[in-house]
KOLROKOL-54687 format. One record per residue (C-alpha): x, y, z; residue number from 1; residue in one letter. Coordinates in Angstrom, 2 decimals. Example, Ala and Ser with C-alpha at 12.3 -4.5 7.8 and 13.67 -1.06 7.14 Angstrom:
REM residues 2
ATOM       x       y       z   i aa
ATOM   12.30   -4.50    7.80   1  A
ATOM   13.67   -1.06    7.14   2  S
//
This chain:
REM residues 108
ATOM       x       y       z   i aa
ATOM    0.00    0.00    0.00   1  X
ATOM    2.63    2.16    0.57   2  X
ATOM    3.00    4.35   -3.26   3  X
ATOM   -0.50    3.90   -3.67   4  X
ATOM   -2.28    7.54   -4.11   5  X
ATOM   -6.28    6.84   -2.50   6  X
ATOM   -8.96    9.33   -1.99   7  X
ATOM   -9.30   10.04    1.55   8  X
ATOM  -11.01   12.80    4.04   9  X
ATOM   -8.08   15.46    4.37  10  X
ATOM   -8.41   17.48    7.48  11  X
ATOM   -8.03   21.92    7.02  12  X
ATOM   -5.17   22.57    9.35  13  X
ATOM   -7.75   24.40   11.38  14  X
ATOM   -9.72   21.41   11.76  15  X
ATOM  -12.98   23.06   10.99  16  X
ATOM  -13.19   21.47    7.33  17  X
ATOM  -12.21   18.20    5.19  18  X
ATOM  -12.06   17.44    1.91  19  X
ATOM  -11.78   14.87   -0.23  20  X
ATOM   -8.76   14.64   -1.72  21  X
ATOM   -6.03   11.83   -3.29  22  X
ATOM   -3.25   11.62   -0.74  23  X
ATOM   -0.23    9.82   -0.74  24  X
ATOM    0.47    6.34    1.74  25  X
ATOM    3.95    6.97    2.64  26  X
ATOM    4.31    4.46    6.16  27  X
ATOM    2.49    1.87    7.36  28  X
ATOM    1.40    1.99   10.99  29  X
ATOM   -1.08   -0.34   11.74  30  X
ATOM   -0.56   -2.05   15.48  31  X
ATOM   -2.86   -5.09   16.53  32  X
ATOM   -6.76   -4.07   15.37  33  X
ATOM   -5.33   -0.53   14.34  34  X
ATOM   -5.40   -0.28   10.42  35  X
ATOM   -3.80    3.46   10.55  36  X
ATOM   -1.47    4.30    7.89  37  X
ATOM    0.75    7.97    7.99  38  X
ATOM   -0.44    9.70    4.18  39  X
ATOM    1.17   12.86    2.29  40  X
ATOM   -1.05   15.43    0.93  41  X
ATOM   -0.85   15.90   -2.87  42  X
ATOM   -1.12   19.73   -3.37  43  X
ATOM   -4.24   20.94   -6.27  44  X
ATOM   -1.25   22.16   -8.20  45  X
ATOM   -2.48   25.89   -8.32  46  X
ATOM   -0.88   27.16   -5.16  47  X
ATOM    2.96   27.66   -4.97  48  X
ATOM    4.72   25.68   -1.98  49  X
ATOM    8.27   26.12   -0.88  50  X
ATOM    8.91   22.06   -0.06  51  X
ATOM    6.89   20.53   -3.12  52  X
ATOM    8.18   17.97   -4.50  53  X
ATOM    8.22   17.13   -8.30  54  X
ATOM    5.13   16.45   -9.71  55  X
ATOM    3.43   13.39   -9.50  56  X
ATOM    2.05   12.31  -12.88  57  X
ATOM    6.05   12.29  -13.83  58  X
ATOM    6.35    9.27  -11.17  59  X
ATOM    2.88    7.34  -11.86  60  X
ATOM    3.46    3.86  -12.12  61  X
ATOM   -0.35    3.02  -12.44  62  X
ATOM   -3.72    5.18  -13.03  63  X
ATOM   -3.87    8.49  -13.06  64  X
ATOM   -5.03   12.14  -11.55  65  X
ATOM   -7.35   14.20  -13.02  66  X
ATOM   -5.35   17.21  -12.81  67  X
ATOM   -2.19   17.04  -14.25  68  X
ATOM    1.15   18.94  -12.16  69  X
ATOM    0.11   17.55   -8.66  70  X
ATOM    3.26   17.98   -6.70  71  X
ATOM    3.66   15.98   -3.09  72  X
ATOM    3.50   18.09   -0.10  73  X
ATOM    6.09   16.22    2.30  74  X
ATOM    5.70   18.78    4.89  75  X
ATOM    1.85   17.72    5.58  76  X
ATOM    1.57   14.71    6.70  77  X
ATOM   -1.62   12.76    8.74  78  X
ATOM   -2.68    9.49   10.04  79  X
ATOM   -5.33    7.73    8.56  80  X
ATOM   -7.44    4.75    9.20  81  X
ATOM   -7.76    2.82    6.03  82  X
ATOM  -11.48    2.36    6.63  83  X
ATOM  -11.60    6.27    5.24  84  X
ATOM   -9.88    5.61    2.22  85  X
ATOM  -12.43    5.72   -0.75  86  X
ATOM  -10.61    3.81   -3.46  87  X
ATOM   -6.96    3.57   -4.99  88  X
ATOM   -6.43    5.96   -7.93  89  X
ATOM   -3.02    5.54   -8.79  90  X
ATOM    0.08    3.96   -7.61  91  X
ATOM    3.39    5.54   -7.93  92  X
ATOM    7.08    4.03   -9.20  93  X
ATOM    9.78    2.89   -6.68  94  X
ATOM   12.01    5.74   -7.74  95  X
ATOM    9.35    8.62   -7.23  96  X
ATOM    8.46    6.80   -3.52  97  X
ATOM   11.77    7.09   -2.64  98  X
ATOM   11.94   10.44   -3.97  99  X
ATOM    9.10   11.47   -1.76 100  X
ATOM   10.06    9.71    1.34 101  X
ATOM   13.66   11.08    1.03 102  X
ATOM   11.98   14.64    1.14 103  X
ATOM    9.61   13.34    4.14 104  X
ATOM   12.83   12.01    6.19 105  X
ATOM   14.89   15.61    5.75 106  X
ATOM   11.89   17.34    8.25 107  X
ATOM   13.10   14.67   11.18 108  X
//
């Protein structure tokens, strides 16, 4: 599961609102009954962020995204029970995983 881009409730930093949105699984932490995984936003691809990483579609191993120039947002990341996933839309290719989780590791 981890690479695999699902559609998923997204929390608003301010935790009034959520959206759904594709999100990246980037680390599996499920524990006994617990089927949590840790997720990476994927940014609409309109707004300009510092710590983006290169787009998406350039990476997709499988499927696709409806917009095109989605870039990974390895600064945001949330925990997620896989009940709220939706469906799998896309899985991406070792190299742009690693990519991502490179840029995920350098905020640690």
């Amino acid at each position: 599961m981890v690479g695999d881009i699902v559609l998923a409730p997204s929390p608003f930093t301010n935790l009034r609102q959520i959206k759904i949105r594709p999100v990246l699984v980037v680390a599996d932490v499920r524990d006994g009954t617990e089927r949590d995984w840790i997720v990476c936003e994927i940014a609409s691809g309109r707004a300009v962020h510092a710590r983006k990483v290169a787009k998406i579609p350039e990476g997709l191993q499988t499927g696709q995204l409806l917009r095109l120039n989605r870039p990974a947002r390895p600064e945001r990341l949330t925990a997620l029970n896989e009940c709220v996933f939706q469906r799998t839309i896309a899985r991406l290719n070792d190299s742009k995983t690693a990519e991502i989780l490179v840029a995920i590791r350098s905020f640690f």
